[in-house]
N, CA, C and O atoms as a GROMACS GRO file, in nm:
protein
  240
    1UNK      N    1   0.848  -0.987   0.786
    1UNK     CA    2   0.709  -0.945   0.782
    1UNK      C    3   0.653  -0.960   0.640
    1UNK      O    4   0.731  -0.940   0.547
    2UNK      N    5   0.533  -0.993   0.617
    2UNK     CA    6   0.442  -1.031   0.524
    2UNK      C    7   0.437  -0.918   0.437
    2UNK      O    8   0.398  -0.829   0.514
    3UNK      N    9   0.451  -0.868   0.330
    3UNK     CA   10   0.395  -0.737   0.266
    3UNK      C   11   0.262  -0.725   0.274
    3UNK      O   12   0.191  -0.823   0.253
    4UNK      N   13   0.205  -0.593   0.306
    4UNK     CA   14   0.073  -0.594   0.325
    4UNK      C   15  -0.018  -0.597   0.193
    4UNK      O   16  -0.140  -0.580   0.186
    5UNK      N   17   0.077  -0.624   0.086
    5UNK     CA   18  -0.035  -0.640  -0.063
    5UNK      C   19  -0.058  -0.819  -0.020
    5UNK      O   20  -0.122  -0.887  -0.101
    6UNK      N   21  -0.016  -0.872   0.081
    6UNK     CA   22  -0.063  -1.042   0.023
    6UNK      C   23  -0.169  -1.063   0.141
    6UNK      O   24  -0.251  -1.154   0.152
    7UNK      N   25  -0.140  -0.917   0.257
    7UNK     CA   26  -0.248  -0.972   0.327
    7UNK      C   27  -0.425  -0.970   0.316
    7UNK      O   28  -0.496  -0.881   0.270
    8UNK      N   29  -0.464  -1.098   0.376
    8UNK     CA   30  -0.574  -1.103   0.334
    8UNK      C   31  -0.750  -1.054   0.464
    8UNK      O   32  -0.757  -1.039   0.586
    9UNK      N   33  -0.830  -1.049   0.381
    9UNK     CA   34  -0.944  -0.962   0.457
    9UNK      C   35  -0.904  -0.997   0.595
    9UNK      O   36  -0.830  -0.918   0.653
   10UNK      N   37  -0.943  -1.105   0.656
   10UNK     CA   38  -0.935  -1.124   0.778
   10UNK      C   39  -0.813  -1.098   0.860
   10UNK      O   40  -0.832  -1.094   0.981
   11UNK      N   41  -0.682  -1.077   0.814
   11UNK     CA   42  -0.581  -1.015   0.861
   11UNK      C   43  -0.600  -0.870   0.890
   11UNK      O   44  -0.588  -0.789   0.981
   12UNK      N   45  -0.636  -0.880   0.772
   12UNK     CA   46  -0.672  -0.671   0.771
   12UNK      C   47  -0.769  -0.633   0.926
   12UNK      O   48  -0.749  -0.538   1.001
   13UNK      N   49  -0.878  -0.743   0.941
   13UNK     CA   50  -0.976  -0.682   1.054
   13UNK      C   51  -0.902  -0.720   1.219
   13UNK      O   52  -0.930  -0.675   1.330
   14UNK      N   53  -0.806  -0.816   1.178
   14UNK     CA   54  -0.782  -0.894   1.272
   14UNK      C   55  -0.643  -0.787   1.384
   14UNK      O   56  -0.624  -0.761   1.503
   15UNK      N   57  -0.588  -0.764   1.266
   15UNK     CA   58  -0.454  -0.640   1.286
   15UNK      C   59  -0.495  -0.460   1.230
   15UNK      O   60  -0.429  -0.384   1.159
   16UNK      N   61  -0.580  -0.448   1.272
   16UNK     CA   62  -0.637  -0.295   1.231
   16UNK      C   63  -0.549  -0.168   1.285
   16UNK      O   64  -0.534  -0.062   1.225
   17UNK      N   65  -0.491  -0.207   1.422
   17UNK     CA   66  -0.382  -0.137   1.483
   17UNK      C   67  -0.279  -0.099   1.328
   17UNK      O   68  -0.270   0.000   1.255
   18UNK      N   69  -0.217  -0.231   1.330
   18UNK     CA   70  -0.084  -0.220   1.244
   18UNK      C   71  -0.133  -0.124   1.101
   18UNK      O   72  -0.076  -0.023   1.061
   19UNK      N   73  -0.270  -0.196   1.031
   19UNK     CA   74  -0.307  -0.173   0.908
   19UNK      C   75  -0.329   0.007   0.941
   19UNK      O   76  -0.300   0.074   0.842
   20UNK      N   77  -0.369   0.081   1.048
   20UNK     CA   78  -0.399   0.188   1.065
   20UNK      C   79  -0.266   0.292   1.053
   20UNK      O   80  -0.256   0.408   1.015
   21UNK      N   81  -0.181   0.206   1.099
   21UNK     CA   82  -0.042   0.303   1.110
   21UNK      C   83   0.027   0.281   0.999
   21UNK      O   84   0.120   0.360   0.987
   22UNK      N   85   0.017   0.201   0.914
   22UNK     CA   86   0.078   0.137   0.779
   22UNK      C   87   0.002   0.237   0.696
   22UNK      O   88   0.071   0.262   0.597
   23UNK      N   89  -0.126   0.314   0.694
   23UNK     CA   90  -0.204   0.370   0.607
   23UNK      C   91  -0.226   0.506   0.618
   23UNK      O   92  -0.269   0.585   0.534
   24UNK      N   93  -0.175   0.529   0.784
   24UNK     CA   94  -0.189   0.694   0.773
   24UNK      C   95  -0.081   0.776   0.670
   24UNK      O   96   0.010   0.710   0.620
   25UNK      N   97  -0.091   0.892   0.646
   25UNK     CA   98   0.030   0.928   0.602
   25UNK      C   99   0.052   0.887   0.419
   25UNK      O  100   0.108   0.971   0.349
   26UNK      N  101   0.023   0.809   0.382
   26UNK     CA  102   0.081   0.703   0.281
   26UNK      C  103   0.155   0.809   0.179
   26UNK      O  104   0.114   0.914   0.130
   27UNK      N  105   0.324   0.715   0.163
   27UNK     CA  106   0.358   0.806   0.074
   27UNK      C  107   0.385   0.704  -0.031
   27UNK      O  108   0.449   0.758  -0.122
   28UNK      N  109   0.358   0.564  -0.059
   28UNK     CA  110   0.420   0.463  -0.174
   28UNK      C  111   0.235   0.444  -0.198
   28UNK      O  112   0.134   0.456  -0.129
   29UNK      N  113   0.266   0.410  -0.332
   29UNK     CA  114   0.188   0.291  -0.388
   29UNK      C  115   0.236   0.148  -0.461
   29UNK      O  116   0.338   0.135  -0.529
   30UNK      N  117   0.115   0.020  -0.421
   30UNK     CA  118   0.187  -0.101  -0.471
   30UNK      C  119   0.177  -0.060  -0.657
   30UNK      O  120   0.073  -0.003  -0.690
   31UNK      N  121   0.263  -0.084  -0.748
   31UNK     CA  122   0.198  -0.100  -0.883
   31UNK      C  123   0.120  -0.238  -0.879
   31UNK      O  124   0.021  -0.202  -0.942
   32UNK      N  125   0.107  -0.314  -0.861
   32UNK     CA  126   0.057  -0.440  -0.861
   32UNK      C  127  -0.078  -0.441  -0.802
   32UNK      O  128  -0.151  -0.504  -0.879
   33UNK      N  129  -0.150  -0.394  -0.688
   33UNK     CA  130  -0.253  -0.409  -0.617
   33UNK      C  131  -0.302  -0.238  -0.576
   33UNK      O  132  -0.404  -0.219  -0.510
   34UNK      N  133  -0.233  -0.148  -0.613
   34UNK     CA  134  -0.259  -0.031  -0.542
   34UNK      C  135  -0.319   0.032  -0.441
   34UNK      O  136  -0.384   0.136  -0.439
   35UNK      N  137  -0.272  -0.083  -0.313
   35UNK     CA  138  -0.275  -0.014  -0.198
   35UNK      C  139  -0.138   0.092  -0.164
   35UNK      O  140  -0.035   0.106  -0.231
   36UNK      N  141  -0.178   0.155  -0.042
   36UNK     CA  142  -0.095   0.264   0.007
   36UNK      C  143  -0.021   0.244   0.124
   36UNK      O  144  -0.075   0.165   0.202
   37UNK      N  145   0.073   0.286   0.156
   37UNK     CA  146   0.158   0.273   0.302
   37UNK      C  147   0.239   0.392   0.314
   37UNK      O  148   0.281   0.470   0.228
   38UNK      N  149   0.250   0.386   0.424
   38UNK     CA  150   0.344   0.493   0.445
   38UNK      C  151   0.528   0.459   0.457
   38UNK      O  152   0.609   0.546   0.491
   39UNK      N  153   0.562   0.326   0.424
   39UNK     CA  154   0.691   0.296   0.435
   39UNK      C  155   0.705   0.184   0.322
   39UNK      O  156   0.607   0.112   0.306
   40UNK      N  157   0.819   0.163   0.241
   40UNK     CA  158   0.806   0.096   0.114
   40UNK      C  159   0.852  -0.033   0.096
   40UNK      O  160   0.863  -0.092  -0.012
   41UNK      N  161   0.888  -0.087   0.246
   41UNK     CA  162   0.918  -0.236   0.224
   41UNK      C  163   0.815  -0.277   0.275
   41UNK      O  164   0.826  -0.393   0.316
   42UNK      N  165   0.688  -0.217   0.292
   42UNK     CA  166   0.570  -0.301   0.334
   42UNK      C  167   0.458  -0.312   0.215
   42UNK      O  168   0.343  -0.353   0.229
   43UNK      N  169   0.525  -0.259   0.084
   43UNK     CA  170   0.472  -0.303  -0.014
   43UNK      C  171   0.536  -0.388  -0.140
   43UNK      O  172   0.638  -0.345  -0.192
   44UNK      N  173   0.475  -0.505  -0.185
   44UNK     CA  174   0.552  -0.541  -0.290
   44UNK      C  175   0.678  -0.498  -0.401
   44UNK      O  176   0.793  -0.527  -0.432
   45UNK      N  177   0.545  -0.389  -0.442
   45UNK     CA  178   0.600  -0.333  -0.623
   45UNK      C  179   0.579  -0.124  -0.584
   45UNK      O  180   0.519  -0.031  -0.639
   46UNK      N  181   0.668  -0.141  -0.464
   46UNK     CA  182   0.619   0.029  -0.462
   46UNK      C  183   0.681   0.158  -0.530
   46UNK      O  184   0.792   0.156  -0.584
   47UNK      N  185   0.641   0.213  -0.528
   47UNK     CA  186   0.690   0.326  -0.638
   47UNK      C  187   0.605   0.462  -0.540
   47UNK      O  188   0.507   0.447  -0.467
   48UNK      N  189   0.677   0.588  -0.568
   48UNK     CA  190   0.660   0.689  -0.444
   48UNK      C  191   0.499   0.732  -0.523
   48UNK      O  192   0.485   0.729  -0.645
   49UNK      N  193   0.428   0.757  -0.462
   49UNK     CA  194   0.254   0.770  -0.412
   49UNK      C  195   0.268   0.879  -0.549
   49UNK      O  196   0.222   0.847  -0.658
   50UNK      N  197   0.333   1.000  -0.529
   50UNK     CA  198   0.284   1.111  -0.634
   50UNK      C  199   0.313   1.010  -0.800
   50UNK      O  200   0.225   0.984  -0.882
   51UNK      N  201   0.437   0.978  -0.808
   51UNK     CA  202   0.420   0.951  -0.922
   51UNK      C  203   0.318   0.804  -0.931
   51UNK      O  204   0.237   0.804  -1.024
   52UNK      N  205   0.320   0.672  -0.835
   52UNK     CA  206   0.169   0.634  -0.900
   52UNK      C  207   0.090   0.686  -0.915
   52UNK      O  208   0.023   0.592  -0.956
   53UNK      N  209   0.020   0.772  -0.921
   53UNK     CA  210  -0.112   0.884  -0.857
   53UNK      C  211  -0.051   0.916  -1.033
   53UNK      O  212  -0.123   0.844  -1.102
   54UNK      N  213   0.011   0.963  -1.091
   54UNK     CA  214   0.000   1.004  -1.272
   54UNK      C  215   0.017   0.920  -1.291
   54UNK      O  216   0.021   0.945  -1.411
   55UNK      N  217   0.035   0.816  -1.288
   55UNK     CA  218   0.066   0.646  -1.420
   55UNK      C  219  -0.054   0.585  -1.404
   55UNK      O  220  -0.092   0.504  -1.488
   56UNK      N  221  -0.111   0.608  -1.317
   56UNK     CA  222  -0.249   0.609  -1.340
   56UNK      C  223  -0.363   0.654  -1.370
   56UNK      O  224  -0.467   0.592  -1.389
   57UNK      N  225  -0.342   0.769  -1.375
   57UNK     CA  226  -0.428   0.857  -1.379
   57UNK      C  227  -0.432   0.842  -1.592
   57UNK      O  228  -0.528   0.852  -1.667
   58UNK      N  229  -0.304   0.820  -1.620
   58UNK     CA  230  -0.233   0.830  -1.746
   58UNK      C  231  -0.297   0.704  -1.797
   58UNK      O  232  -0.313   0.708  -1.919
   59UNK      N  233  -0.345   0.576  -1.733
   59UNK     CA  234  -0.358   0.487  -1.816
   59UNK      C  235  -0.516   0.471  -1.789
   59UNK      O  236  -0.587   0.386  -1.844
   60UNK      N  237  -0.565   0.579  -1.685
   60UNK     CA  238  -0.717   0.554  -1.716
   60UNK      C  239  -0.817   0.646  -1.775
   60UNK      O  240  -0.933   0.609  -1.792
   0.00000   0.00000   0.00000
């Protein structure tokens, strides 16, 4: 399966099912694109949600 950081707009509208259940919940963030999921091989560069949520917060 594709990581959902490469998918693109029209995937997103096309698969809204999957993208909906991939997003409830979310406990990762990508470092790279900072979207959210709730499971961490469906993101690139993930790292657990609380601590992205301060490394960012830290660099903005």
């Amino acid at each position: 399966m594709k990581t959902f950081c490469k998918w693109k707009e029209k995937e997103l509208l096309k698969r809204a099912d999957v993208f909906a259940d991939l997003v409830s919940e979310p406990r990762f963030v990508c470092r790279k694109c900072a979207r959210v999921a709730n499971t961490k091989k469906a993101l690139c560069k993930a790292m657990p949600l609380a601590t992205g949520l301060r490394v960012l917060d830290e660099a903005g």
